[in-house]
C-alpha positions in Angstrom: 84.8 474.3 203.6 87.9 472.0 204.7 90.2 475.4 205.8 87.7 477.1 207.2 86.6 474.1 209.9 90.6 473.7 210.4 90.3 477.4 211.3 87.2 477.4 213.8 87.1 473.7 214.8 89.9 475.3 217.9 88.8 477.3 219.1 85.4 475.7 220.3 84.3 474.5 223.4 83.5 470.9 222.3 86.9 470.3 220.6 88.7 467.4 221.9 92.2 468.4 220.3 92.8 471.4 221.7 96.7 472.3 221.9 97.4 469.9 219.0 98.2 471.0 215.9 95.5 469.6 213.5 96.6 467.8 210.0 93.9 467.4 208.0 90.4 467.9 208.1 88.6 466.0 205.8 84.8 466.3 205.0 83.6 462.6 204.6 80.0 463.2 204.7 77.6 465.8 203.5 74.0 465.8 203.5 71.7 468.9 202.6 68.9 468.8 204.5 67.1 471.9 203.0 65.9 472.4 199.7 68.6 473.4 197.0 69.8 476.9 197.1 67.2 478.1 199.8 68.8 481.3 201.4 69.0 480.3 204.5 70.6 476.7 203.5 71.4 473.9 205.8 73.9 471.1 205.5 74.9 468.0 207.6 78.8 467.5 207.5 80.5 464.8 209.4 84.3 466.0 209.7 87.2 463.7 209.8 90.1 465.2 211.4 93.9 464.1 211.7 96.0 465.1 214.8 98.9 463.1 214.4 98.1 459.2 214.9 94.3 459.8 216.2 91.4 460.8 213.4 88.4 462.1 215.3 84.9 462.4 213.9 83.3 465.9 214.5 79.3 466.6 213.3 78.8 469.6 212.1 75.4 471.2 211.2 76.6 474.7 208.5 74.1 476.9 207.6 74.5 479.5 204.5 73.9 482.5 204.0 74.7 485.7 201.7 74.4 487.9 204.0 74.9 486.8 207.8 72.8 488.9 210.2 75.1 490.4 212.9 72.7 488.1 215.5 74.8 485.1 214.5 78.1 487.2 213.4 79.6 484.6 216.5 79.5 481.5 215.1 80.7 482.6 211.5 82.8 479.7 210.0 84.2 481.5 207.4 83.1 482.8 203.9 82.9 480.7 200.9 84.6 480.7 197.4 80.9 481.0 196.1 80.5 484.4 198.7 78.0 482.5 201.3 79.1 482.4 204.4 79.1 479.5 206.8 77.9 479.4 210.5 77.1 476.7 212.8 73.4 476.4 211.9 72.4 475.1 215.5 72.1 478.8 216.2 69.7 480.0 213.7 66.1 479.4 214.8 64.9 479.1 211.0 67.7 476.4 211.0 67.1 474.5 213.7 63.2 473.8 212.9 64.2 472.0 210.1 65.9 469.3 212.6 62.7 469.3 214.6 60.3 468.6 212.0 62.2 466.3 210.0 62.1 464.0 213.6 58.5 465.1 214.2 57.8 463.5 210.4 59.8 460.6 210.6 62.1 461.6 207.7 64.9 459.6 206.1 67.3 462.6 204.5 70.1 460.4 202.2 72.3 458.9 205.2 70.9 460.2 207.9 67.4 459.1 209.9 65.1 461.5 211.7 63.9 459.3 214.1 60.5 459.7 216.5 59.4 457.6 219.3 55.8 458.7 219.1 53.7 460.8 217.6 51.8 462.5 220.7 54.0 464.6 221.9 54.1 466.9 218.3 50.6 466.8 217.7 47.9 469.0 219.3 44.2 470.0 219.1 41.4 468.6 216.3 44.0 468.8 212.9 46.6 467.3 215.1 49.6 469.8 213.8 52.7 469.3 214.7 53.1 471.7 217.9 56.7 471.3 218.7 57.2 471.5 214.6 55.7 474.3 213.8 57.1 477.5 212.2 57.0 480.1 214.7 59.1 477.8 217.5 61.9 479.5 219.2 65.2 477.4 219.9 68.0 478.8 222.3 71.2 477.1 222.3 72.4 476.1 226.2 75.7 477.2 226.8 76.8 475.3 229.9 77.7 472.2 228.2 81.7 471.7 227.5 81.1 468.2 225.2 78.0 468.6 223.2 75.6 471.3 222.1 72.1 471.3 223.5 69.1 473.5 221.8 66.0 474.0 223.8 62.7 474.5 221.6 60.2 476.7 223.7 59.9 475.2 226.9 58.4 472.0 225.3 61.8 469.7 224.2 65.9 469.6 224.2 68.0 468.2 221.2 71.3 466.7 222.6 73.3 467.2 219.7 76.7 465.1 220.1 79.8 466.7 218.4 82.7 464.3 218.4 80.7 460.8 217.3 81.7 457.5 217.4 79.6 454.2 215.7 77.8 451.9 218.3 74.7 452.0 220.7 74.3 455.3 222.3 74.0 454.4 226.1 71.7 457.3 226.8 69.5 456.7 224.6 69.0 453.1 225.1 68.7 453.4 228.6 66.3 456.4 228.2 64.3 454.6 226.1 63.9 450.9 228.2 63.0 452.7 231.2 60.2 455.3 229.3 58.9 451.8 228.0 58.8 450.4 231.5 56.9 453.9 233.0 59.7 455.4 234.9 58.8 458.8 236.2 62.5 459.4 237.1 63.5 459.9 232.9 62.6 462.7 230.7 60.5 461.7 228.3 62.6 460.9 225.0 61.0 462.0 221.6 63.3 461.0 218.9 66.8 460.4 217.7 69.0 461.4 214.3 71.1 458.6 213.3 73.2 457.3 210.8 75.3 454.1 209.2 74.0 450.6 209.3 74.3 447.2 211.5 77.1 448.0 214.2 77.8 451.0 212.3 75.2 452.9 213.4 75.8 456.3 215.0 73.6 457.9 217.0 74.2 462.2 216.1 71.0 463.2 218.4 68.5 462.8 221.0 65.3 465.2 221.7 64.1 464.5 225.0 61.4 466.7 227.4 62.2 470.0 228.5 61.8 470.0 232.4 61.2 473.3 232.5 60.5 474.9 235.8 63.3 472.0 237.4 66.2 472.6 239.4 69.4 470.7 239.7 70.9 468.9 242.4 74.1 470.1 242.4 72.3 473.7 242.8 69.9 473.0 245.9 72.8 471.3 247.8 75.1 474.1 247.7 72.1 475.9 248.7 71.7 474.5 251.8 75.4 474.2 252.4 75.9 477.9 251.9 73.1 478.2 254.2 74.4 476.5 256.9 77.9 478.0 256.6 76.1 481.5 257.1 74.3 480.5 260.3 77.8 479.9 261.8 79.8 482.7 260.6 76.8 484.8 262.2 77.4 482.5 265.5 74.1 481.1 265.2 75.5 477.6 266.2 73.5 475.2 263.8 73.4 471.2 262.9 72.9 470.3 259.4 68.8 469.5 260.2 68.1 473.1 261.6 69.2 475.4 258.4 66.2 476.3 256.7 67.6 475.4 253.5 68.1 471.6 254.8 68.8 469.0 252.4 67.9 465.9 254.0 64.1 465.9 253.0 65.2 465.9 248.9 68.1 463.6 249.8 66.1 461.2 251.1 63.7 461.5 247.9 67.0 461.4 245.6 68.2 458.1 247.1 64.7 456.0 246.6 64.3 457.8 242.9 68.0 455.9 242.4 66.8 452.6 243.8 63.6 453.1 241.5 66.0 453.9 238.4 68.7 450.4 239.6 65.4 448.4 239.6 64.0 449.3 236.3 67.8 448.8 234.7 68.3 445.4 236.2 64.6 444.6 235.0 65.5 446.4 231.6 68.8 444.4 231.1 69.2 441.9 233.5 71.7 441.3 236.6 73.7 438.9 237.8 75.5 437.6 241.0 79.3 437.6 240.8 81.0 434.4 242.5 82.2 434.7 245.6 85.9 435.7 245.6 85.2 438.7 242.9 85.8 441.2 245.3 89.3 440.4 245.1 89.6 441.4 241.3 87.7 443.9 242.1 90.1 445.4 244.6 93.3 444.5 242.3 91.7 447.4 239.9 91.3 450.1 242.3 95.1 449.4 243.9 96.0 449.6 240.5 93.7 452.5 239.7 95.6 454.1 243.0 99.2 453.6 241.7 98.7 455.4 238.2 97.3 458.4 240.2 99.6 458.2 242.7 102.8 458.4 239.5 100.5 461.6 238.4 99.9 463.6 241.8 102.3 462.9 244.5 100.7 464.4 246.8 97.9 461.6 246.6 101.3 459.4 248.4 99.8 460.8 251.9 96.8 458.8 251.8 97.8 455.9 249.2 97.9 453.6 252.7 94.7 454.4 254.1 93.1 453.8 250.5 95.5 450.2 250.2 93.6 449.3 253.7 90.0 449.9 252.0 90.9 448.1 249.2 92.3 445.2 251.5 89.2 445.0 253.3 87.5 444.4 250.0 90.1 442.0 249.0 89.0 440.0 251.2 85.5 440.4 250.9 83.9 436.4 250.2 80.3 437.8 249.8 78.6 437.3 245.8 78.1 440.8 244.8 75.5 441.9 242.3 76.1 443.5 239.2 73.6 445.1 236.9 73.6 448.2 234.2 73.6 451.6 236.3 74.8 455.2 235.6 78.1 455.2 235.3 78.3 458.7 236.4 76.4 459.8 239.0 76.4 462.7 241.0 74.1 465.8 242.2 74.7 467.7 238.7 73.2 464.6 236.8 69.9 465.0 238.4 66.6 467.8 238.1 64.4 468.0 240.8 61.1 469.0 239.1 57.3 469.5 240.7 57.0 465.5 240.2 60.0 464.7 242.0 63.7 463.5 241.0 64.9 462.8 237.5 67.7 461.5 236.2 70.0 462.7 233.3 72.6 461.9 230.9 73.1 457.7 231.2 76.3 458.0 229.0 78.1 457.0 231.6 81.9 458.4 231.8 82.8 459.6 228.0 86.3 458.6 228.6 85.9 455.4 229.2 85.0 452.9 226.2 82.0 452.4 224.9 81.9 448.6 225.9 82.6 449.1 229.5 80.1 451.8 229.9 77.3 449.5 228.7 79.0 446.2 230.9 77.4 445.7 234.5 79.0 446.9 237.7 77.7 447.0 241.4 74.6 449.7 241.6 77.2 450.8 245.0 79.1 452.4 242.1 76.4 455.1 241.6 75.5 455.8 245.4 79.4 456.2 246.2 79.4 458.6 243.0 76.3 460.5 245.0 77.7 460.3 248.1 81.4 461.9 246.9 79.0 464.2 245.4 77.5 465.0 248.8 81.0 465.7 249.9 82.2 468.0 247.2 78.6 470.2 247.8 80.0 470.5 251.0 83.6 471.2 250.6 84.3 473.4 247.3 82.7 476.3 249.4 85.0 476.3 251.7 88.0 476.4 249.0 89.5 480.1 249.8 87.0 480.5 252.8 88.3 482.4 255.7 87.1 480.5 258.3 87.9 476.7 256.2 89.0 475.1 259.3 86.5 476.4 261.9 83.8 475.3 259.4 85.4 471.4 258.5 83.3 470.0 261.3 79.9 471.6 260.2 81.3 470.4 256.8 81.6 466.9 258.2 78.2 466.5 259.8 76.0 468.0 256.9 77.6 465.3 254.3 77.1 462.3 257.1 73.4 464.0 257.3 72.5 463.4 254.0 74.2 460.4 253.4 72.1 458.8 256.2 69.3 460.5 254.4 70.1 459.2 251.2 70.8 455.1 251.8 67.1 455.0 254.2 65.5 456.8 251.1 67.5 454.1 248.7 66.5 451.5 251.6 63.0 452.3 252.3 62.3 451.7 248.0 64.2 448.8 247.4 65.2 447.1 251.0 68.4 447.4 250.3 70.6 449.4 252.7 74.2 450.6 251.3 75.8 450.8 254.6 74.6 447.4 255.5 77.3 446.4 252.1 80.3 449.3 254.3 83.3 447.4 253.0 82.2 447.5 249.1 81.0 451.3 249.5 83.7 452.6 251.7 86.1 451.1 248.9 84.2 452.4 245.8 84.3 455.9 247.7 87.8 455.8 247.8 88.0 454.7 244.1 86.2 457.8 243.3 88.2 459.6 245.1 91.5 459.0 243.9 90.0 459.2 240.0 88.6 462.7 241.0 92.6 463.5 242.4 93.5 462.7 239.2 90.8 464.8 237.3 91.3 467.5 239.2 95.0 467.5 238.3 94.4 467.4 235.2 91.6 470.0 234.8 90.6 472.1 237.9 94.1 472.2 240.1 92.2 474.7 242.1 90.0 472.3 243.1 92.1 469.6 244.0 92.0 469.9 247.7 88.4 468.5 247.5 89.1 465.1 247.3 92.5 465.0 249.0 90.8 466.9 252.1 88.3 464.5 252.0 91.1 461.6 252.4 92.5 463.5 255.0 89.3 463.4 256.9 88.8 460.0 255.9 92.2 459.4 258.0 90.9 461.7 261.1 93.6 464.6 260.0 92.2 468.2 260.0 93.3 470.2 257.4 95.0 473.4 258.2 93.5 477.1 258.2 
């Protein structure tokens, strides 16, 4: 089993070590969570594997078989001295029940816990049987994600299944929990959790939430009504942001009170706290230094590193206490579903990147409308990447992303009081922070799409970029 996973753990998606040779791969767990020699077989394996001076922990769910159906000929593993062949099991629907009714039952399988928030959700009619359990369920396995794998199970639930794991609290599930317990509309549902390890040991391998079935995301309506706009003018139909048909500013305005809804229930979940006056200044000394490493990386980020040292200034000098509470962490338009109830908010992880310690600390709830707004911006913007007529359209550009910005801070201010412009110095700042980390990510990852950000420094600065 060891060779083949240092064979197939490459060459997929979720792999964090691509491009380095791997070492070792070591099988330090194994639980079977089916009965002994059942045909098809399922087995929990947690993989340790060496890539020079980092050991990574990769979950890995194998099914057997003696004879592999062509339908999952894809996801073959590799054959077995014993002549089964392995697969990743999240693919096989006979398979991936067994993960759903072990949570629906509450199981404990050796080292690992099947964990369910409540009952209600798997049980239906007079005999209350297990509807999401039962045999004849279908799963699909979403293909979108680049980190994780995600199974859907009808149209009823999702299993996030995490693939590289790490011990300690699993911020998405804590926070989806403490707001469900507090009535939040604006979570999906969670319905369980597989775990493992003890005390701080602990790792959390999976989360089944609600399906929003029938939902859209944010990311998708935007670029909707940006694409719509952009048409009106190519056609010379001369058009503000508010006349397309496909105008945004109505769900924008929703978006920005669901987000003071979801701030509130965090701080009342985990508490807040005022930072003493002065903190801005620390705050500041991050982002120049923030600026500097990405400045090192993309040179090109040099044209706007003193426009971006005047922002942070400003907040340098900032004496007002800001507040600081548990929020998102990574916010923007593809983190959110708008469903027939209205907004709800995804994936509370925060940045995977970052460690596990910060993600869970307290920042300024500005953190997440700045990551909405930039948002806003790039909805606008990576359409007009190639476009003929980029420079005749910047302006139209401009005035749809200041269109729903104002739209989004009245919808955060009319549900909490709170305006973000009325705090311009902290946002404009954390703006330009997120800005300067996207430079860097899209350096690193999407070079094609690194004139978003920069462009939108450029504007920041009054320049127009060029046809």
């Amino acid at each position: 089993m060891e060779q083949a996973l240092t064979g197939w753990l490459p060459g997929q998606r979720w792999f964090a070590g691509k491009g380095t040779p791997i070492d070792e791969v070591r099988v330090a767990a194994e639980t079977e969570l089916t009965e002994p020699g059942l045909d098809p077989g399922l087995w929990h394996l947690i993989a340790a594997v060496r890539q020079g001076s980092r050991t990574d922990s990769y979950q890995v769910l194998v099914g057997l078989r003696a004879d592999l159906p062509g339908r999952l000929e894809h996801v073959r593993i590799g054959t077995l001295p014993n002549g089964r062949t392995a697969y990743d099991g999240l693919h096989d629907h006979t398979l991936a029940r067994v993960l759903l009714r072990g949570i629906a039952a509450d199981e404990t399988r050796g080292p690992l816990r099947l964990r369910r928030v409540s009952a209600e959700p798997f049980r239906t009619g007079p005999g209350h049987q297990p509807a999401l359990a039962s045999e004849d369920i279908e799963s699909l396995v979403m293909t979108a994600e680049q980190s994780n794998t995600s199974l859907v199970y009808g149209e009823e639930a999702i299993l996030k299944v995490f693939r590289r794991i790490a011990p300690g609290p699993n911020p998405d599930l804590e926070v989806s929990i403490a707001l469900h317990r507090l009535g939040s509309p604006h979570v999906a549902t969670p319905l369980g959790w597989i775990e493992t390890g003890e005390g701080d040991g602990t790792t959390v391998l999976g989360i089944l939430s609600q399906y929003l079935r029938a939902a859209n995301d944010g990311w998708s309506m935007a670029a909707t009504s940006v694409r719509d706009l952009y048409a009106m003018q190519d056609q010379g139909q001369v058009a503000g942001a508010g006349e397309v048909g496909g105008d945004f500013a109505g769900e924008a305005t929703r978006l920005g009170a669901a987000t003071a809804a979801v701030h509130s229930g965090l701080a009342r979940a985990f508490g807040s706290e005022m930072l003493a006056p002065g903190a801005a200044a620390e705050l500041a000394a991050g982002m120049r230094h923030r600026l500097e490493e990405a400045v090192t990386a993309v040179p090109a980020l040099r044209d706007h590193a003193g426009l971006a040292g005047a922002v942070y200034g400003a907040l340098a000098e900032l004496r007002e206490p800001i507040l600081v509470q548990r929020i998102h962490g990574d916010y923007h338009l593809g983190q959110v579903m708008r469903t027939q109830a209205g907004w709800v908010v995804l994936d509370f992880e925060g940045e995977p990147a970052v460690p596990l310690a910060t993600r869970r600390g307290r920042f300024s709830p500005l953190r997440d409308v700045a990551g909405m707004l930039r948002s806003f911006d790039y909805a606008a913007r990576h359409q007009l990447l190639g476009h003929p007529d980029r420079a005749a359209l910047e302006l139209p550009a401009r005035d749809w992303v200041r269109h729903n910005t104002d739209a989004f801070c009245a919808g955060y201010a009319g549900a909490s009081g709170i305006d973000p412009r009325d705090q311009a110095v902290l946002l404009r700042a954390l703006e330009f922070d997120k800005a300067v980390y996207e430079v860097g990510y899209e350096a690193r990852n999407r070079p094609s799409w690194l004139p978003i950000p920069l462009d939108s420094l450029a504007a920041a600065a009054g320049v127009r970029p060029e046809a």
